[in-house]
N, C-alpha and C positions, 0 to 999 in steps of 0.2 A: 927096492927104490932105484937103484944105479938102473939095471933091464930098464924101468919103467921112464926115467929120463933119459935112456939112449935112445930110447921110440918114441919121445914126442914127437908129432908134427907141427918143429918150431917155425917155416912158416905159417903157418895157423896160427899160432901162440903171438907172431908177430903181427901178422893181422888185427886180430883179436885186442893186443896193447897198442896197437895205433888209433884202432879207431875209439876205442874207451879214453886213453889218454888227452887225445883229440878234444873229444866230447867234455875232457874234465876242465881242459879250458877256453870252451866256448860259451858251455855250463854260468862259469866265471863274468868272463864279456857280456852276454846275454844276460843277466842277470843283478850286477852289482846296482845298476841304476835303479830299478824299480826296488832293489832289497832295500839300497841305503836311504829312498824317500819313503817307505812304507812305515809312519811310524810304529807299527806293532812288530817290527825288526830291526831298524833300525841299526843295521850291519850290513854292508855292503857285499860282504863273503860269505853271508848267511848260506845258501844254496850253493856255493862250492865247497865251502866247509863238508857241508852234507853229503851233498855225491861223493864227495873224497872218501866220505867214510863208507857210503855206498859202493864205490870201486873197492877200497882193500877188504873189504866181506865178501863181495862177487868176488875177487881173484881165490880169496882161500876157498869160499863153493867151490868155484872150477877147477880148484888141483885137488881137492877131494874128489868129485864126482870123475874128473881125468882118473882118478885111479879106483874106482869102486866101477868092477865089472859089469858091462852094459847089459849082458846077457843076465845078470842076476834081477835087474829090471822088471824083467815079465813076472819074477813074483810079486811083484807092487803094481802089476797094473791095475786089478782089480779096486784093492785098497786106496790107489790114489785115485781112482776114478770116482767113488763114495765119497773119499774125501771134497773131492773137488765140487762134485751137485751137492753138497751140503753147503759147503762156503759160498755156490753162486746159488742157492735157496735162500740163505741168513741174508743175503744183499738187497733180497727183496722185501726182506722183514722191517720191523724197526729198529736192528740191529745194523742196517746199510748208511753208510755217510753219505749225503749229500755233496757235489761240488760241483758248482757252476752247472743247477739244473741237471745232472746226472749223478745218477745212486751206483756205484761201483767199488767202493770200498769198506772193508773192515776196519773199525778202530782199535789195534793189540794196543790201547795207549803208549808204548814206544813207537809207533809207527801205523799208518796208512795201509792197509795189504787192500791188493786187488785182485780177486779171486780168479777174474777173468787172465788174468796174465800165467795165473797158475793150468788153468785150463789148453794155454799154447802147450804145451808141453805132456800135460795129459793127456790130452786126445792123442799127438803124433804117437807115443807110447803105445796106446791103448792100438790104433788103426796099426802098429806098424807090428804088434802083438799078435790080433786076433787074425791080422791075413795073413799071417804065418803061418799059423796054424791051421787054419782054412785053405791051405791054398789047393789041396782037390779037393774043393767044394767050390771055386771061385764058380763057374762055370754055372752052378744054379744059385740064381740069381735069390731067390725066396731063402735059403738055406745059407749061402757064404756071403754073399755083399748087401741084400737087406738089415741085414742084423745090426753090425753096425752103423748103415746109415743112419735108421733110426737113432740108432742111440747120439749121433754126431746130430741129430735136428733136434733131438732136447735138449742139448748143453747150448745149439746155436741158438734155442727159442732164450734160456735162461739168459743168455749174453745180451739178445737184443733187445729185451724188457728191462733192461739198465737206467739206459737203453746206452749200447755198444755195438754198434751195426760194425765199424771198423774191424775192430780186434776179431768180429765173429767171422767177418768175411776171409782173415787172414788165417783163420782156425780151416775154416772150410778150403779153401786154397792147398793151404798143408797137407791138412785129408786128402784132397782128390789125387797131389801128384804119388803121396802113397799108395792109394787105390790103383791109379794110373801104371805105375810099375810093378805093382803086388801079378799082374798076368790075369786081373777081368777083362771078361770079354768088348770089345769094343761099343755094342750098342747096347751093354748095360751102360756106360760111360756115358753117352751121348745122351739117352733119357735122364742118368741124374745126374748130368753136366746142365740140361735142358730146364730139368724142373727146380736144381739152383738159381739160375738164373733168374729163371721165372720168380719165386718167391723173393730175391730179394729186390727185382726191380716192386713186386707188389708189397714189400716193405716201404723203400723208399717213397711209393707215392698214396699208401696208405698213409701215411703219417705227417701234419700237417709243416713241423720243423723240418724233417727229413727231406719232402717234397722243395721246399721254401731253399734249400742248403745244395740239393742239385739244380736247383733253376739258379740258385746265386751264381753257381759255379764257372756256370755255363755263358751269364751275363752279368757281371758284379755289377756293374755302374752302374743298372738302372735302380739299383737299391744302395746308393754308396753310403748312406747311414747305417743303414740294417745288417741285412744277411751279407752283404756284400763286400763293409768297409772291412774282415780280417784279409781275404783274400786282396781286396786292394790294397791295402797297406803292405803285403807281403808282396805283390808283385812290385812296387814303391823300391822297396830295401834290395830288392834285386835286380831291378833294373838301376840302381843306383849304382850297386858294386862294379856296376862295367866289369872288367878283365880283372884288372888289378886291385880291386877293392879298396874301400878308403878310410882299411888301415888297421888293425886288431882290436879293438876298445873302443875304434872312434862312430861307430852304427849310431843313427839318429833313430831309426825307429824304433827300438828297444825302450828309448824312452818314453813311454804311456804313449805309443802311437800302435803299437802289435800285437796283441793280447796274445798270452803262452809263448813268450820270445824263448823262454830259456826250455817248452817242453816241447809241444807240438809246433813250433814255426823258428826251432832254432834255424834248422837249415836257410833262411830267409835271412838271418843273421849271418850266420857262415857266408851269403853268398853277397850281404852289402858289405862287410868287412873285409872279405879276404877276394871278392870276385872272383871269376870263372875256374882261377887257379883253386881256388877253395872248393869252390863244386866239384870239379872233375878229380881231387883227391878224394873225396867222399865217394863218389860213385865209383871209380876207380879201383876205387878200398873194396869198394861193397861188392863189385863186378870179381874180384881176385877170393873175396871167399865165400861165393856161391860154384867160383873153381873147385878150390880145395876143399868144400864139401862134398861135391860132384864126383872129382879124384876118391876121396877117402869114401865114398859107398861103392864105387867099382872096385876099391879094391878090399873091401870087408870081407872075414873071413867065412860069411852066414848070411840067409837072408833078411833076418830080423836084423842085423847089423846095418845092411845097405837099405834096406825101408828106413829103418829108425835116422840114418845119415842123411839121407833125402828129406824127410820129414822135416829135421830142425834144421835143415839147411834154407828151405824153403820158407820152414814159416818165418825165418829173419829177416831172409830177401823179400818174399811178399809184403811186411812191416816195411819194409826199408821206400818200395814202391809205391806202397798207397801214400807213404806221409810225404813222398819225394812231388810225386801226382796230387795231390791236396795243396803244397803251396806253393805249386808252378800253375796253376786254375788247368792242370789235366785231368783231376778227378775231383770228385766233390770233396771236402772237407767234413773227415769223421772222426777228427779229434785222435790219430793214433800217431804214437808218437817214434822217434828215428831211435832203431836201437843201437846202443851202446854210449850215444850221442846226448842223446834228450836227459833232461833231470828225472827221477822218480827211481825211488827204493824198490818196488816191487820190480819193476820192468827188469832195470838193472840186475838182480839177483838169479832172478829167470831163465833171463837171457845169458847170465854165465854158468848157472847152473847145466841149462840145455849146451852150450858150446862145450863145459868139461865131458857130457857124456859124446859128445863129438868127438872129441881128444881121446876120449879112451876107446871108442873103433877104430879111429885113427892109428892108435897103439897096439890094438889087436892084431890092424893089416900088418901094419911093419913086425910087427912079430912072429907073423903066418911062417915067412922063410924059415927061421930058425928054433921052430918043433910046432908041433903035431897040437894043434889046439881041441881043447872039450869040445864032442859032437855038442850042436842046436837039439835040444829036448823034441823039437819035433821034424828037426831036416837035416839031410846031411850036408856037410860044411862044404861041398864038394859041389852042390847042386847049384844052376846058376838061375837068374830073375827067368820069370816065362818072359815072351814079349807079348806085345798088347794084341787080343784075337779081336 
């Protein structure tokens, strides 16, 4: 235990309680109006109450998973991959909850679970697992990086019949930057950088909501009832906050003017309450640990260490930019919501679970200097990333 707290990467740790902390009382702000007029709540603390409990469950995940070997990992990739297309199968059953026109959750009656959130962290696992082990095979294309494509385009089919175009897009993100560094060859890259792309713009304008949501994005006002009036009312709260914001508690749009103030358009909140000074801590925050995720895969003692670091490093930061891009009208609006920030038990839990096995590669590097760490099952700890052919 003492070893294991002398090597945390307490700026991480500090990061990581800023921005959660943060999020616990915007959470609060964002939220108490609509709690305390809703009469089936009827408590103003209702939803900070809950993330509070939500935050000290993620913290105790994260210093367990900090100290449960990453590299033991790859025995669960298998099983939590099964696990996971079973829970985003049940969502499509009669076993999926409804909310607000989308089916994404499991009802454990204690709580909401969203299987898709479980799947961030699966796939990086899984992608950051099998091109490890594959990596002389990278090279043919049919044999090392088809294999798990496919398998990354049924879990992204399963996400998007939710329908969760967001969260799939940030799955897929994750994937490529570990494909990206895993040492494929470059024009494998560019074909299924290529034919991503392609599919999801033929998502977006297969689908009549889908379609309606990037044109809103793109021109709200000419629809300022419809598709239009979230993104207007968020750009509203934000061009309100000016600089200095007007004031911690005091947001008018929160009240029945923003729909999802306290999930997906908290940052809208953040930025009429606290203005620019409030944004640029957020982004600030989020720019400094996409650092020390960066830092901690360079300096991993393996390669499945530095994929896996890259991986959850990214899919947080990708989450962080689509829902930054969704309520500044720079990307369409896909319901995904700011981690550590936004309300919701699943996300929350997730996302500290993946940050604790960050902390423990984290702990791995800093440990490297002082003894001789267990060879990688399939590479030696000694071997560095290929670069991109």
């Amino acid at each position: 235990m003492k070893k294991h707290l002398r090597n945390l990467d307490y700026p991480l740790l500090v990061i990581i309680l800023l921005l959660s902390l943060f999020g616990l009382v915007m959470v609060y702000s964002a939220s108490f109006v609509e709690a305390g007029l809703d009469p089936s709540i009827n408590d103003s603390g209702y939803y900070f109450e809950r993330q509070r409990i939500w935050l000290v469950l993620g913290l105790v995940i994260f210093f367990f998973s900090s100290m449960f070997s990453y590299r033991s990992l790859r025995k669960l990739t298998q099983p939590a991959f099964i696990i996971t297309v079973i829970f985003l199968v049940l969502v499509l059953t009669s076993m999926g909850v409804t909310v607000n026109g989308a089916t994404r959750w499991l009802d454990f009656k204690i709580f909401l679970f969203q299987p898709s959130e479980l799947a961030k962290i699966t796939m990086v696992l899984y992608f950051s697992h099998i091109l490890t082990r594959k990596q002389d095979r990278l090279d043919d294309f049919k044999q090392g990086v088809l294999p798990p494509i496919l398998l990354l385009g049924f879990v992204f089919g399963l996400i998007v019949l939710q329908p969760d175009l967001g969260t799939a897009t940030s799955i897929l993100i994750a994937c490529g930057i570990i494909l990206l560094f895993s040492g494929a060859r470059f024009r494998h890259l560019f074909t299924i950088g290529g034919a991503a792309i392609a599919l999801v713009l033929v998502l977006i304008f297969g689908a009549g909501y889908r379609r309606d949501r990037f044109t809103s994005f793109l021109s709200p006002f000419e629809d300022p009832s419809g598709e239009g009036y979230q993104l207007i009312q968020s750009l509203i709260a934000i061009a309100s906050g000016k600089v200095n914001g007007v004031g911690l508690g005091n947001g008018v749009q929160k009240a029945g003017y923003l729909p999802e103030a306290h999930t997906d358009f908290i940052m809208s909140v953040i930025a009429e309450e606290l203005g620019l000074f409030g944004v640029l801590f957020v982004i600030i925050t989020f720019m400094a640990l996409m650092y020390k995720g960066v830092m901690i895969a360079k300096r991993a003692p393996d390669r499945f260490g530095r994929l896996l670091a890259l991986g959850i490093t990214f899919q947080i930061i990708s989450q962080a930019i689509i829902n930054l891009g969704a309520i500044s009208g720079s990307m369409p609006i896909t319901g995904i919501t700011l981690p550590l920030i936004s309300y919701g038990g699943s996300s929350m839990l997730i996302t500290f679970a993946t940050l604790g096995v960050l902390m423990n590669v984290a702990i791995k590097g800093n440990m490297k200097r002082g003894y001789v760490e267990e060879a990688d099952e399939d590479v030696p700890t000694q071997q560095p990333l290929r670069t991109v052919k």
